[in-house]
N, C-alpha and C positions, 0 to 999 in steps of 0.2 A: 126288707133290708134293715140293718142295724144302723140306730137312728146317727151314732155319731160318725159311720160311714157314708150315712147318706149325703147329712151335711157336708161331711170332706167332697163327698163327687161333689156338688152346687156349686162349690166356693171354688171348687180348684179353676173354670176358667177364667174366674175373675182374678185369683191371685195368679193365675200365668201372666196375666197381661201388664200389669207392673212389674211381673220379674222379666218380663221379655223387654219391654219399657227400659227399664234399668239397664238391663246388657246392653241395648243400643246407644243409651245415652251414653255411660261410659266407654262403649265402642268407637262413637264418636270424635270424643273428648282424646281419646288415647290414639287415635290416624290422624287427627289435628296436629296433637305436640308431637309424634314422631315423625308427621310429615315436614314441620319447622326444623325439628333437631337435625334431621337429614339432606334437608336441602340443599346446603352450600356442598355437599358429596357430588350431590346428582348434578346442578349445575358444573362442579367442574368437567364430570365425565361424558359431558352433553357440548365444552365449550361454551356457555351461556352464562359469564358472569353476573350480566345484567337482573339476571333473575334474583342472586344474592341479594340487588340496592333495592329491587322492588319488593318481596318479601320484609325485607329489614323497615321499608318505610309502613308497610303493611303491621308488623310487627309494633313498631310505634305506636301508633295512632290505635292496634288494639288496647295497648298497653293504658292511652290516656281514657278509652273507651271503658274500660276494668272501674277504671280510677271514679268516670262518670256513675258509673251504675251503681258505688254503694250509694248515693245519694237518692239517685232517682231509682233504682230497681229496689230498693231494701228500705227508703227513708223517705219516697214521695215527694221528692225536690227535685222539681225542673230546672233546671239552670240551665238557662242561653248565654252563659260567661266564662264556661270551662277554660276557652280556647285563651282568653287573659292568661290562664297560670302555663301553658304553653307558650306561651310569648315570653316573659318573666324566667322561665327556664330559657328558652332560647337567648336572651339578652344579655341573661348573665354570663353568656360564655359567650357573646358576640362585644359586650364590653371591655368586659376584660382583659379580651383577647386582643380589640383595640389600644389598651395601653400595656401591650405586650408581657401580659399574664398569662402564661398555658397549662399552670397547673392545674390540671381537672379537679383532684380534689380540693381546691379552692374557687372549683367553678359549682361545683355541687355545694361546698357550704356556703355560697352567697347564694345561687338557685334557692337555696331549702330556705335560708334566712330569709330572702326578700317573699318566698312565696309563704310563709309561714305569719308573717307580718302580714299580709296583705288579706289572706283569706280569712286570718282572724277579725281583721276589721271592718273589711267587707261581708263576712259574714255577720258578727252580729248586726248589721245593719239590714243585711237580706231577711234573716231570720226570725226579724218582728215581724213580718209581712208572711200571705201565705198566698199560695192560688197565683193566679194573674200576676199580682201585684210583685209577687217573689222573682216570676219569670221576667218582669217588665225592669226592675231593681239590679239583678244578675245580668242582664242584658246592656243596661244601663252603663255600669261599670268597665265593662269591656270594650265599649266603643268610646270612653274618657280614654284608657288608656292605649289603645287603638291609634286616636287620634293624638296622643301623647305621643306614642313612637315615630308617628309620620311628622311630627314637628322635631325631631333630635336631626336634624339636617349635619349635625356631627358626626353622627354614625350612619349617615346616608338616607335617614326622611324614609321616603317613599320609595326611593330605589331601593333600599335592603343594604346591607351590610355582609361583605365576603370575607370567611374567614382563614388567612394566610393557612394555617393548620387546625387539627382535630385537638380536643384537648388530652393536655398526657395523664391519662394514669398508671402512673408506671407503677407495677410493671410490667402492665399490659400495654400493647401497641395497637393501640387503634385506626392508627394511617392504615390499617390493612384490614379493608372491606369484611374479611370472613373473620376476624374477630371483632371486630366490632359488633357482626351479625349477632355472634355468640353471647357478647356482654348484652344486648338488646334482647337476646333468648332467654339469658338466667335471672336478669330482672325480671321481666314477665313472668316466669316461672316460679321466683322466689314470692313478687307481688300475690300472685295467684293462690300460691299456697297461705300466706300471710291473710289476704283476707277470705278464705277459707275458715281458719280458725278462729278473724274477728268474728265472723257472721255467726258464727255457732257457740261464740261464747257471750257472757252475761249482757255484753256490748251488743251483739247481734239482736241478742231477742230484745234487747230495752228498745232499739233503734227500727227494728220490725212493728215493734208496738206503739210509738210513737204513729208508724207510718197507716195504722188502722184506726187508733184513738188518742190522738195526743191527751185530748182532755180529761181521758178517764188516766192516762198513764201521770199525769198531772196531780190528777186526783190523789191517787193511792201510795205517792209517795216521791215518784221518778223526778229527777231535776231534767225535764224533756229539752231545754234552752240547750244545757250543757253534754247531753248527747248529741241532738241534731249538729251544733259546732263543731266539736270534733268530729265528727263525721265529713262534715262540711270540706274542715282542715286536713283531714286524711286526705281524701277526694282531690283537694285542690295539690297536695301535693306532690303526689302520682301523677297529675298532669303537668308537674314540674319537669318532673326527669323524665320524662316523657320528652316533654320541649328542649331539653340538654338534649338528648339523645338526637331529635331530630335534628338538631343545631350543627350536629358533630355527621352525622350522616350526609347530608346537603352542601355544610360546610356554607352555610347563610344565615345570615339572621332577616327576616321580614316581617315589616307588621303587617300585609296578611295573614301572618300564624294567629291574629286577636282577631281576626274579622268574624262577624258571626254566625257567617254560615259553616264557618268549620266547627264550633260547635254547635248548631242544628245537623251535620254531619254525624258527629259523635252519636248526637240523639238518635239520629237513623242507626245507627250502629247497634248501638243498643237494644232499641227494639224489633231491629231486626233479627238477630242473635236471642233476644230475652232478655225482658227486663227479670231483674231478680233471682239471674242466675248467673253461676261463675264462670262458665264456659260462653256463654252468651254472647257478650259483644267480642270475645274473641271469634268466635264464626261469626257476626255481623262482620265485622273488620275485614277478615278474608274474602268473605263473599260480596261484600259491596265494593270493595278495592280490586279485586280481581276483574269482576264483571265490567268498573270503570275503564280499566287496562285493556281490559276484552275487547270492549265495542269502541275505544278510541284510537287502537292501533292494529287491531286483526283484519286483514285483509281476507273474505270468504270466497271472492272473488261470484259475487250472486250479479246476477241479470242486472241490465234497467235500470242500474246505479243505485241497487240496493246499498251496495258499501261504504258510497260518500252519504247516504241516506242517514245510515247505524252509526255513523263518526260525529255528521254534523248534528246531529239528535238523539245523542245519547243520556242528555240528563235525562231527557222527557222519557227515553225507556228505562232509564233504572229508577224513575220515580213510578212508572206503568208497574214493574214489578216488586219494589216493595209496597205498593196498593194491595197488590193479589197477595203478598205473602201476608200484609196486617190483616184483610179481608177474610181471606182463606185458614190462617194458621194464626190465632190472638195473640197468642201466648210468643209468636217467634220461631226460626225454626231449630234452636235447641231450646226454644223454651217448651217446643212442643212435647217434646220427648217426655221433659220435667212432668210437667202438666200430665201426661198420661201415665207415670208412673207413679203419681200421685194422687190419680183420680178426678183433678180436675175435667172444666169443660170448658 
């Protein structure tokens, strides 16, 4: 056999398996966002509004999940304090709204202000620190202001803050469920694609390289301080609008939005989905959030009080199966795809 046909037969099953790799992961990627984009259809023709506000919160929360991952899937920064700049977007539009301000785009320039202030100062403060010490620092922060919003007993402490109206961006109308759905859809979308082209441009790989060898990327020239920051800030302010958005969907503002299991949440998000990939915690998002909606309100009607079983002990099964998915799948399960398209193990 002619040697450079031989070699083409050897090689060919190995290059099938990242092209087949590929087609699924983009397969994936592409019945996700069509199944978002279509949704508020299908629930009309079903009668099922309700599915529109549970999506749309799903939707969020992938959104601030996006926001988590450049840090920690591309830059190696745990932060247990995400869910701070989710608070901070929610307040700003539950403030303001308090002294009868509804103009959204002055709920978003004070969100992006106050959160843009905040992650910077917080962050260089995180950002000496590394390891443990970073998660214990980010951590830290968010239950100061945590327990800052539960002392504003002006805007209702502990009980949360109800927001007469959504905020107006005219000249869109957001009092109506299915656009709102939609502005929550082409954020995400526009996000998505935005850091797409960070990740892959000179910012990506600096902020990649930091995340393998800060000291040698130190070494050779990189100002590593002033990527990890902006990364930081980016990160932090995607879980801004994130927080606007929840604010404006729920029509509350609570300092539960800063408590820190909603960012260990995100984390799960993350890595359930893939760390270090762009679709990733948007299928974490769907699949942890659905599964949650699943087993706290589906009735299967099983034996022997199976049902009250799966309701009253549902963390403990969606923490049972992101065990098996970390165990079973490292990489996540769109990280998995990643991963085998690319050869890893």
């Amino acid at each position: 056999m002619d040697k450079p046909l031989a070699a083409a037969t050897v090689a060919a099953p190995v290059a099938g398996k990242p092209a087949t790799a590929s087609a699924l992961r983009i397969g994936v990627a592409a019945v996700v966002l069509a199944a978002l984009a279509i949704l508020p259809l299908a629930a009309g023709l079903v009668g099922q509004p309700f599915y529109v506000t549970l999506v749309s919160r799903i939707m969020v929360f992938a959104l601030a999940a996006v926001g988590l991952n450049l840090i920690l899937g591309y830059g190696a920064m745990v932060s247990f304090g995400h869910s701070l700049y989710i608070g901070i977007g929610a307040y700003a539009v539950g403030i303001l709204s308090f002294y009868g301000i509804t103009n959204g785009w002055l709920h978003l320039a004070a969100a992006l202000g106050a959160g843009l202030v905040a992650s910077a100062l917080i962050g260089l403060v995180c950002l000496r620190s590394s390891g443990v010490a970073f998660i214990m620092i980010t951590l830290a922060f968010a239950q100061m202001f945590f327990f800052l919003a539960v002392s504003l007993r002006q805007f209702g402490g502990d009980d949360g803050l109800p927001l007469q109206a959504r905020s107006n961006f005219a000249p869109l109308d957001l009092s109506n469920n299915v656009a709102l759905y939609y502005t929550i859809f082409v954020v995400l979308i526009a996000t998505l694609y935005a850091f797409h082209r960070l990740i892959h441009a000179k910012f990506g790989m600096a902020l990649r390289g930091c995340r393998m060898n800060e000291r040698r990327m130190s070494a050779i020239g990189f100002p590593t301080l002033r990527y990890r920051l902006t990364a930081y800030v980016i990160s932090a302010l995607v879980c801004v609008v994130a927080g606007m958005l929840l604010a404006n969907l729920t029509r509350f503002v609570s300092p539960s939005y800063m408590q820190w299991t909603v960012s260990g949440e995100l984390i799960v998000m993350v890595v359930l989905g893939g760390m270090g990939t762009l679709m990733g915690p948007v299928v974490g998002a769907v699949v942890l959030l659905l599964l949650e909606e699943f087993l706290t309100s589906v009735k299967l009607g099983l034996p022997w009080g199976l049902d009250d079983l799966l309701s009253t002990h549902w963390l403990g099964l969606i923490g049972l199966f992101v065990l098996v998915v970390t165990l079973t799948l490292k990489h996540g399960l769109y990280g998995h795809l990643v991963a085998r398209e690319s050869g890893r193990k």
